[in-house]
Wavefront OBJ file of the C-alpha trace (Angstrom):
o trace
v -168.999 151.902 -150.842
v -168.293 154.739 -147.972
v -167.693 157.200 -150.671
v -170.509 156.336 -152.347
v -172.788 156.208 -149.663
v -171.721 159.453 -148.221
v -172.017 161.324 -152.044
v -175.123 160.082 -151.540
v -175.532 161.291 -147.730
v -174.356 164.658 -149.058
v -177.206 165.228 -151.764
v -180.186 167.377 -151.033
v -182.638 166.675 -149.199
v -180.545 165.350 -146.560
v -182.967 161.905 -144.657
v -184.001 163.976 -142.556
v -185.441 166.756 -144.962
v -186.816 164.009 -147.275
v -188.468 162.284 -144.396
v -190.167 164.869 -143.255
v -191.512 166.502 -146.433
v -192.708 163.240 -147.389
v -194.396 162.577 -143.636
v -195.851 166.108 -144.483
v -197.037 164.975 -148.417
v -198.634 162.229 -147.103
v -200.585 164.262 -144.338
v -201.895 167.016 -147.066
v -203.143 164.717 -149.065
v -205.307 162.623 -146.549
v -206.555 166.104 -144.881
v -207.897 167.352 -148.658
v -209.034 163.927 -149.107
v -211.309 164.604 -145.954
v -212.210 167.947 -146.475
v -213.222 167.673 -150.211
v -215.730 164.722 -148.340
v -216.746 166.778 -146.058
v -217.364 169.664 -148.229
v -219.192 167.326 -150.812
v -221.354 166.512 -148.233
v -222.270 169.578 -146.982
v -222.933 171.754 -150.021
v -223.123 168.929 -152.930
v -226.140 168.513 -154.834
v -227.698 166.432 -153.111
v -227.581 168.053 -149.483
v -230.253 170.298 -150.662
v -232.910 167.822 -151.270
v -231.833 166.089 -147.603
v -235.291 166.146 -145.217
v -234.622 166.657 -141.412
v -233.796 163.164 -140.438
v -230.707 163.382 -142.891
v -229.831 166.905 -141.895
v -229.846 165.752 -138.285
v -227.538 162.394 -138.940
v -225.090 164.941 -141.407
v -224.765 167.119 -137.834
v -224.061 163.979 -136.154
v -221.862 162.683 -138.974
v -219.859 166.524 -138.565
v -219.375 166.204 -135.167
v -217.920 162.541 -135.207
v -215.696 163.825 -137.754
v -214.183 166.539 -135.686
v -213.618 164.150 -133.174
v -212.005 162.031 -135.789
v -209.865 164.727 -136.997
v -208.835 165.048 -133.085
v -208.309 161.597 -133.106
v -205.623 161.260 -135.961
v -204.116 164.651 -135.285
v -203.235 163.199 -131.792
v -202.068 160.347 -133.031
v -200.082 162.308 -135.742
v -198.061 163.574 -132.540
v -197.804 160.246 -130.930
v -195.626 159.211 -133.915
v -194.006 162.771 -134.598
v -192.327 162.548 -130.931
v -191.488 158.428 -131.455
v -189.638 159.478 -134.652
v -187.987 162.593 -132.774
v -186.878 160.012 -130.305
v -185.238 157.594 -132.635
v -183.645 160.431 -134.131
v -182.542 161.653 -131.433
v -181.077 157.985 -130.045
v -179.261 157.760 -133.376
v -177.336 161.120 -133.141
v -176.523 160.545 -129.656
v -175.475 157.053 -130.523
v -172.948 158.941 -133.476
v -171.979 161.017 -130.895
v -170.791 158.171 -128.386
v -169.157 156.729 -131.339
v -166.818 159.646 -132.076
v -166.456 160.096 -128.452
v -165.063 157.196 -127.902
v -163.064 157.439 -131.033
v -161.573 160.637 -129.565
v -160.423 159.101 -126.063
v -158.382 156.245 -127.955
v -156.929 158.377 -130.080
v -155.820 160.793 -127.064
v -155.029 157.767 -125.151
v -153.282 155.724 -127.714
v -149.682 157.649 -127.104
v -149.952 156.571 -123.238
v -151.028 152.782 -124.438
v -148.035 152.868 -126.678
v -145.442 153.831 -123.889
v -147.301 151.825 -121.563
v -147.024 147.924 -123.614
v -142.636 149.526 -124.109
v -142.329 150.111 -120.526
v -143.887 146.293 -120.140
v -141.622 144.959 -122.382
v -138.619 146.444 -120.914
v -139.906 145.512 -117.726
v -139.797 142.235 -118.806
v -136.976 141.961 -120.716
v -135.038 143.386 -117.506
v -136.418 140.564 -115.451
v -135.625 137.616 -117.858
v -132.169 139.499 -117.877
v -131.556 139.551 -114.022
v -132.961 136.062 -113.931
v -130.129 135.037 -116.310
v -127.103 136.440 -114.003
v -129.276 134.594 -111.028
v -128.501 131.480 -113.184
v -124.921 132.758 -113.772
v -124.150 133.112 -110.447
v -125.766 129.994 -108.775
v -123.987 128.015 -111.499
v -120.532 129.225 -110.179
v -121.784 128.830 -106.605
v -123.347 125.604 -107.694
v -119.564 124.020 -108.210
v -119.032 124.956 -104.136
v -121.674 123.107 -103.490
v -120.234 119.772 -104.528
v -118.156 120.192 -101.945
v -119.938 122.192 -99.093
v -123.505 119.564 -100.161
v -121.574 116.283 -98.575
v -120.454 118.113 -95.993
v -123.682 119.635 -94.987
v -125.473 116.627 -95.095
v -122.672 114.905 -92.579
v -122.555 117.741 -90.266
v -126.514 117.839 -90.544
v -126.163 121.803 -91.466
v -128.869 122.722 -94.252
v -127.127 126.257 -94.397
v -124.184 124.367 -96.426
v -126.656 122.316 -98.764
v -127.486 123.301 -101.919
v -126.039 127.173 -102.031
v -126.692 127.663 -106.085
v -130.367 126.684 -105.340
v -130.861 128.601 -102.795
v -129.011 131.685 -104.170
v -131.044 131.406 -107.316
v -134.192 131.267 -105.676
v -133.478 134.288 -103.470
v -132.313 136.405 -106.685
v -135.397 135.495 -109.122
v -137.621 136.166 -106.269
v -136.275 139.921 -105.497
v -136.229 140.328 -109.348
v -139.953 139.151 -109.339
v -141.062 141.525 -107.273
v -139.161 144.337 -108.656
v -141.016 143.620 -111.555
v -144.229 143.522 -109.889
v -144.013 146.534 -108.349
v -142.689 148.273 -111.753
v -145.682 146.960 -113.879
v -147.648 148.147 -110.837
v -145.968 151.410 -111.286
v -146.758 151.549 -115.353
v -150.294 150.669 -115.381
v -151.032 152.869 -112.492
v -149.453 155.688 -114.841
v -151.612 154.679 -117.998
v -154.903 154.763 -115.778
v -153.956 158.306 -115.043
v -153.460 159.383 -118.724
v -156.219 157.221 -119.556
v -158.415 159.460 -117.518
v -156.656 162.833 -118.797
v -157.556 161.770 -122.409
v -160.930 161.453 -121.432
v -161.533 164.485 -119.489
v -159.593 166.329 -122.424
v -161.835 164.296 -124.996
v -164.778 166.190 -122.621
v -163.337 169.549 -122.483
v -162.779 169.434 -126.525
v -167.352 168.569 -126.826
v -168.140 170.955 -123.992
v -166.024 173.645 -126.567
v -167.599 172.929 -129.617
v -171.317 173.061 -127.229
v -170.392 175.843 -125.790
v -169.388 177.618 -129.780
v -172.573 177.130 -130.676
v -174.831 177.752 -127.495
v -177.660 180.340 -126.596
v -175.475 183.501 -127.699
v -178.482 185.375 -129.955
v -180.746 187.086 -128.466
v -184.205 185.329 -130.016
v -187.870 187.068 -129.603
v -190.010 185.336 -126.381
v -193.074 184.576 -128.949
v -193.344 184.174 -132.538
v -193.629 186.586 -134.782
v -196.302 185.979 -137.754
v -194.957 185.839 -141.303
v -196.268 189.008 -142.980
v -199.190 188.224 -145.435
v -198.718 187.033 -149.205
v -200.915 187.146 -151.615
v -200.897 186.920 -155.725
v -198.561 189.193 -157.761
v -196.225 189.751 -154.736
v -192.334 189.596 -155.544
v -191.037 186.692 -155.561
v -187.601 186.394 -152.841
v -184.795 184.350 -154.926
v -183.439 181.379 -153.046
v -180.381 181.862 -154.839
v -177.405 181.723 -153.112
v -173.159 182.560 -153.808
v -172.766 179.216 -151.532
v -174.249 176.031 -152.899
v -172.508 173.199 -151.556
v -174.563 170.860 -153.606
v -172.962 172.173 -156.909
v -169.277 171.467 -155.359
v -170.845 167.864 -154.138
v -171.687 167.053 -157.558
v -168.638 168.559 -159.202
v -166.796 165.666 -156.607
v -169.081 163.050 -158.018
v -168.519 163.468 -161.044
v -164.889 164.005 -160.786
v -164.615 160.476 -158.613
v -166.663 158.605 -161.803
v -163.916 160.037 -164.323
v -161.508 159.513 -161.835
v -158.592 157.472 -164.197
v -155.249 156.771 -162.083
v -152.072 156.475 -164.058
v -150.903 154.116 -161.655
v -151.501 152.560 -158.069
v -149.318 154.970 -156.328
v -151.624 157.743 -157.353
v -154.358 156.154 -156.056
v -152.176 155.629 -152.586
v -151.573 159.476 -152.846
v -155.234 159.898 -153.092
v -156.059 158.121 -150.062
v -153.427 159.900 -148.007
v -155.000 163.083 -149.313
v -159.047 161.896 -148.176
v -158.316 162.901 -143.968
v -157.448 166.536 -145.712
v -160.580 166.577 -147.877
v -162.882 165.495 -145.211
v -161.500 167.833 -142.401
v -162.121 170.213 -144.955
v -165.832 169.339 -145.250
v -166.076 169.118 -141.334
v -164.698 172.194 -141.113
v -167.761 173.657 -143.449
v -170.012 171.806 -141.228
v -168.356 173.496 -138.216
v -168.208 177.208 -139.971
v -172.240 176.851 -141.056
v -172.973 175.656 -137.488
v -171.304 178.449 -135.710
v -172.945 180.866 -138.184
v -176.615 179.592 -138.558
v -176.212 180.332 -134.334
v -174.397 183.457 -134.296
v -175.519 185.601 -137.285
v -178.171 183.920 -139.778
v -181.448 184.144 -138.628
v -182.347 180.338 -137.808
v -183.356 178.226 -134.726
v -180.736 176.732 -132.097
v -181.967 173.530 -133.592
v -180.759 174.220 -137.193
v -177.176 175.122 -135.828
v -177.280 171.881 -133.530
v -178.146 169.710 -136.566
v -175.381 171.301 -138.926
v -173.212 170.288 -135.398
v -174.346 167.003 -135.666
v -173.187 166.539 -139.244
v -169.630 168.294 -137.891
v -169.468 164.945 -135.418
v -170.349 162.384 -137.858
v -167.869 163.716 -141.044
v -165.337 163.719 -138.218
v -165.976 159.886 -137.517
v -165.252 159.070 -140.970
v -162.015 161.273 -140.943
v -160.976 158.947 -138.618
v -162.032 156.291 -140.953
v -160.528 157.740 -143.650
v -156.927 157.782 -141.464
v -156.858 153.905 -141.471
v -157.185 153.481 -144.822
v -153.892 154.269 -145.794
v -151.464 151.885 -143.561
v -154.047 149.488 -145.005
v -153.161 150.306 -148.325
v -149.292 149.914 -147.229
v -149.679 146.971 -145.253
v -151.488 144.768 -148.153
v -149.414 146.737 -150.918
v -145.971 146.518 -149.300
v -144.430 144.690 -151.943
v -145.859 146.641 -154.652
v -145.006 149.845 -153.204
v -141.233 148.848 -152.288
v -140.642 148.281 -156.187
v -141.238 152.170 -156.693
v -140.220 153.943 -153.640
v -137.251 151.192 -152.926
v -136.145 149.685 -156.442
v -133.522 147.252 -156.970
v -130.975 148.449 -158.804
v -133.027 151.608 -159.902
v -136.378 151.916 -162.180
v -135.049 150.688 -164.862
v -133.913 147.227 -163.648
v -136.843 146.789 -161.533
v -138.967 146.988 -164.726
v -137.346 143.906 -165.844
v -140.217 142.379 -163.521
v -143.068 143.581 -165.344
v -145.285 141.341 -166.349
l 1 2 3 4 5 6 7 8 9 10 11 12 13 14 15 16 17 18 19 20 21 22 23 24 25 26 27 28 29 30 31 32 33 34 35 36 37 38 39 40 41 42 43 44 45 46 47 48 49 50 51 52 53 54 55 56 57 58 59 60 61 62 63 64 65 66 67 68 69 70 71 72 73 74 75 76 77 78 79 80 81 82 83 84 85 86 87 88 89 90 91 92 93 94 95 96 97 98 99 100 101 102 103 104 105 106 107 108 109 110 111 112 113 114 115 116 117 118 119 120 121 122 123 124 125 126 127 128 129 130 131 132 133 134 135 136 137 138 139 140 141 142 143 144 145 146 147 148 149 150 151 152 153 154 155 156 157 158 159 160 161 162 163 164 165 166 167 168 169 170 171 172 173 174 175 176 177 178 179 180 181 182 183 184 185 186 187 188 189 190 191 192 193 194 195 196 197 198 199 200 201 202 203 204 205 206 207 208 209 210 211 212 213 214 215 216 217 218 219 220 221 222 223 224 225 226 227 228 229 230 231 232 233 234 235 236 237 238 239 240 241 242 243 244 245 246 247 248 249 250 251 252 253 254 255 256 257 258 259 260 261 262 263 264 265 266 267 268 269 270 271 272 273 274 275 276 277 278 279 280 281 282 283 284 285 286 287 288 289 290 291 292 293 294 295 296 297 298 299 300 301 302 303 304 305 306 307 308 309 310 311 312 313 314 315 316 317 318 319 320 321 322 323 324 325 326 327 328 329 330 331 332 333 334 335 336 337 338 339 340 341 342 343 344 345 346 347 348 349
């Protein structure tokens, strides 16, 4: 279902595109819907045989439809900056997402090291606490003797000395431990941060790649006229990603796997393919600002799509110790057989 739906992500128009040519259909048609009224009324057939009371309500009429036209076209606006809001929420909202994808996976080393160092840290206090036990046992045999006496002689100092020895060496091994535990998650807090600010430094480069670096005109400059019988510019292009796109898709439907372990060699292979494809993203966004002729905001959307095909290569990265974990016994039979391939085909059934 990811593949598909980002095949489907991938095919021209992109949402966005579609959304916006259809917002813009949808517009046209309503505005010559009005104007072909409008213009009915004012040179049709019958506007020539209107007397003055109906030429004076038509002014009226024209005049409440400019106000009208105001009306919708500020409306129009209203809802053009709500959807460029929502739009807006939902890349930063990708953004966040790989963001935070990025700090665990700088962070995840330090996390690692940090629950080892625990466990050792434990394991070393159970230990100590065993020789505490060791100890106050042997000690524990004096104190059949030296117990009596103490109690006689009214001397607490000779009562009990295993107890008391045991309690004194479990407590200085607790806080040992304390203070080492301290000690460790003081040190992951510190690379916790680090991975963060690094996790910063890494967006404020790719920003900073594609930032205000062409020098763009103050004002617009008008389009030059066009007219009928002027040359036509081909759109044609030596890139089309599109055509690769669908090459993949159709590939992916013929796909037909000799066996499982192809298809575990194929997910291995999917972070590859999709750093690729970020990496297209990334090369596109850095050109579109540096030396095609487009807006900052066309190389800031191909940087978006950069972000959100890197989320999914991290996506893509759990999918194959998922494959392993749930296929481990299928998988041992060809990378560990017993007794070679040929005896571990006596199991096929």
């Amino acid at each position: 279902m990811r593949e598909l739906r980002a095949a489907a992500r991938a095919q021209p128009p992109s949402r966005a595109a579609a959304r916006t040519a259809g917002v813009q259909a949808r517009r046209q048609v309503a505005d010559n819907r009005r104007a072909a009224k409008a213009a009915e009324r004012a040179t049709g057939t019958r506007a020539a045989a209107r007397g003055p009371a109906a030429r004076t309500l038509s002014k009226g009429m024209s005049k409440a439809a400019t106000v009208r036209d105001r009306a919708v076209g500020a409306a129009r606006q209203v809802r053009d900056r709500a959807a460029g809001r929502a739009v807006a929420s939902g890349r930063e909202g990708i953004r966040q997402a790989a963001h935070r994808k990025r700090v665990a996976q700088l962070a995840a080393p330090a996390r690692k090291a940090a629950r080892k160092a625990l466990r050792r840290s434990a394991a070393r206090f159970h230990g100590r606490r065993a020789v505490a036990g060791l100890l106050a046992g042997a000690l524990g045999v004096l104190g059949l003797v030296s117990t009596p006496l103490g109690r006689k002689l009214r001397m607490p100092s000779l009562m009990h000395p295993g107890r008391r020895l045991y309690r004194a060496l479990v407590e200085r091994a607790r806080t040992a431990r304390e203070a080492r535990d301290a000690e460790i998650r003081a040190r992951l807090e510190q690379d916790e941060e680090a991975a963060e600010q690094q996790a910063v430094a890494e967006q404020s480069d790719d920003e900073q790649q594609i930032g205000d670096r062409v020098e763009r005109p103050a004002s617009h400059i008008p389009a030059p006229p066009t007219h009928e019988g002027a040359p036509q510019v081909s759109t044609a292009s030596g890139f089309r990603f599109e055509e690769y796109a669908a090459e993949m898709e159709a590939a992916a439907q013929s796909y037909e796997p000799d066996n499982a372990m192809e298809i575990l060699a194929m997910i291995e292979g999917l972070p590859m393919a999709l750093g690729s494809v970020a990496n297209v993203m990334k090369i596109l966004s850095e050109r579109a600002d540096e030396e095609f002729p487009l807006h900052k905001a066309v190389a800031e959307t191909f940087r978006d799509c950069f972000g959100a095909v890197m989320a999914s290569v991290s996506l893509a990265e759990e999918m194959g110790p998922v494959f392993r974990q749930v296929h481990e016994a299928d998988i041992a039979r060809h990378e560990d057989p017993r007794n070679g391939l040929d005896a571990e085909k006596g199991w096929n059934v």
